[in-house]
C-alpha positions, 0 to 999 in steps of 0.5 A, a space after each residue: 583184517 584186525 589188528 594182532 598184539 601180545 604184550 608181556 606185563 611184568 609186576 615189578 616197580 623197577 623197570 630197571 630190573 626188569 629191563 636186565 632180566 630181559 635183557 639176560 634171557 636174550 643173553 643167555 640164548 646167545 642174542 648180543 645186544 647191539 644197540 638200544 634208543 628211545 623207541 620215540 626216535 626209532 618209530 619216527 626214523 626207522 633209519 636209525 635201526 641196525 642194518 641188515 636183517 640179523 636183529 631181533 627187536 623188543 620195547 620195553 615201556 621203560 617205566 612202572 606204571 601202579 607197578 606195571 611193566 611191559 615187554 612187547 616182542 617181535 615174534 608172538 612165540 617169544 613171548 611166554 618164554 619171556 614171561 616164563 624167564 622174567 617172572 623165575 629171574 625176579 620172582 614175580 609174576 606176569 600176565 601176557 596178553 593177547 588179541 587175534 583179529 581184533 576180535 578175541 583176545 586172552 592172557 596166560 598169567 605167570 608166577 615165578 617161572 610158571 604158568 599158573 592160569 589161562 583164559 580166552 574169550 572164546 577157546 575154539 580159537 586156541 583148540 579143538 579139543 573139548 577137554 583142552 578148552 578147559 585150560 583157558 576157561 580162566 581161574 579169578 582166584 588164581 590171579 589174587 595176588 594182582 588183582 585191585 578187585 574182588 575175585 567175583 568182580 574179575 570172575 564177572 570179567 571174564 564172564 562178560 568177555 566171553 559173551 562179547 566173544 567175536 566183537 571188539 575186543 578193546 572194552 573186555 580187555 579194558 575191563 581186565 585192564 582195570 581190575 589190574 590197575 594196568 594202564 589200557 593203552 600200554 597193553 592194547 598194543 604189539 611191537 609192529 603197532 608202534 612202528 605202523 600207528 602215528 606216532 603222535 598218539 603215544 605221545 598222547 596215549 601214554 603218559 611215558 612215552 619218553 621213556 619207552 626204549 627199543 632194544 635191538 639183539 643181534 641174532 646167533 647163527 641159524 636162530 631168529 627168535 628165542 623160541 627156536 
C-alpha cells in the first residue's frame, strides 16, 4: 500500500499568525493546547508526547517559505476545516492537498473561508456520480491570485495530471508544487509520515526543519477531531 498525506498550505508570510489562527480554531472547539516541541525532538523520541490517548496532534512547518505555510493534522477530515477557518480568520487563502495510495492525489483551494475551486487527478476516486465529478475538474483561472505561472501553464498541470492518473503521483504534484512556488518536500508529506520516515532526511529535505513545531491539544470530552 502507498502512502496517504494531507497537508493544509496557508499564504501567509507570518507563521506566526498562522500558528495563532490555528491554534484559536482548536480553541474555540474546546481543544486545550498542552504541550508544544520542536517536531525534530518529538519524531526522534516519541517519549517525550503527552501520555495517554486524549490528545490530538498537529505540525506546523513553523516557517514562511515564498510565502508558504503548513499545517499537517492527524485526522484527514480535520483538514478543510482548517483550511476553512484559517483562511476566514486571516483573510487569505489555502490550498490543501492530498494524495491516496501514492497514486492519486488533489487539492480543494480556499479564499477567505470558502472553497472556491477542487481538482482531482482522477474523480472516480472522490464519487460516483457524473455530475459531482465536475466539482473536481479544477479551475486554473480560479487560483490566480497564487499562481507564479501562467493560467494556460497550470491548465497544462492538471491536464498533464490527469493523464498520469494511477502512476505516481510525486512528479504532477511537484508540478502544482512549482506553479505555486511551494517548497515539494513540505507538501508530499502528512503527520504520521514524520513519525515513520527517518528523521535524518527532513533535516536534509527541508531547509527549516529546525523550525517545524509539534502542537499537542487535549482533547474535550467524547470528541477526538474538529470534524466531530
Amino acid at each position: 500500500m502507498g502512502g496517504y498525506y494531507i497537508n493544509v498550505n496557508v499564504r501567509s508570510d507570518s507563521a506566526e499568525a498562522v500558528r495563532d489562527a490555528m491554534i484559536a480554531a482548536f480553541g474555540a472547539e474546546g481543544f486545550q493546547l498542552v504541550q508544544t516541541d520542536p517536531a525534530a525532538a518529538v519524531v526522534e523520541n516519541e517519549d517525550q508526547l503527552p501520555d495517554g490517548d486524549d490528545w490530538y496532534g498537529a505540525i506546523m512547518s513553523g516557517h514562511s517559505e515564498n510565502d508558504w505555510v503548513t499545517i499537517y493534522v492527524d485526522d484527514w477530515k480535520d483538514s478543510g476545516v482548517l483550511a476553512r477557518w484559517v483562511s476566514e480568520t486571516l483573510q487569505t487563502q489555502a490550498i490543501e492537498i492530498w494524495v491516496a495510495d501514492d497514486v492519486n492525489w488533489g487539492y480543494s483551494y480556499w479564499e477567505n473561508g470558502r472553497v472556491r475551486d477542487r481538482f482531482a487527478d482522477d474523480p472516480k476516486t472522490m464519487t460516483e456520480d457524473a455530475a459531482e465529478r465536475e466539482m473536481y475538474k479544477g479551475a486554473p483561472e480560479v487560483l490566480g491570485p497564487v499562481l507564479e505561472v501562467t493560467d494556460a501553464a497550470f491548465a497544462k498541470v492538471l491536464v498533464d495530471a490527469k493523464q498520469r492518473a494511477g502512476q505516481f503521483a510525486g512528479p504532477s504534484v511537484g508540478e502544482l508544487c512549482e506553479a505555486l512556488a511551494l517548497p515539494f518536500e513540505q507538501a508530499f508529506t502528512g503527520y504520521d509520515y514524520f513519525f515513520s520516515d527517518d528523521p535524518d532526511d527532513y533535516s536534509i529535505d527541508l531547509p527549516h526543519w529546525p523550525d517545524f513545531r509539534h502542537y499537542a491539544f487535549r482533547h474535550p470530552e467524547r470528541r477526538e477531531r474538529l470534524a466531530d
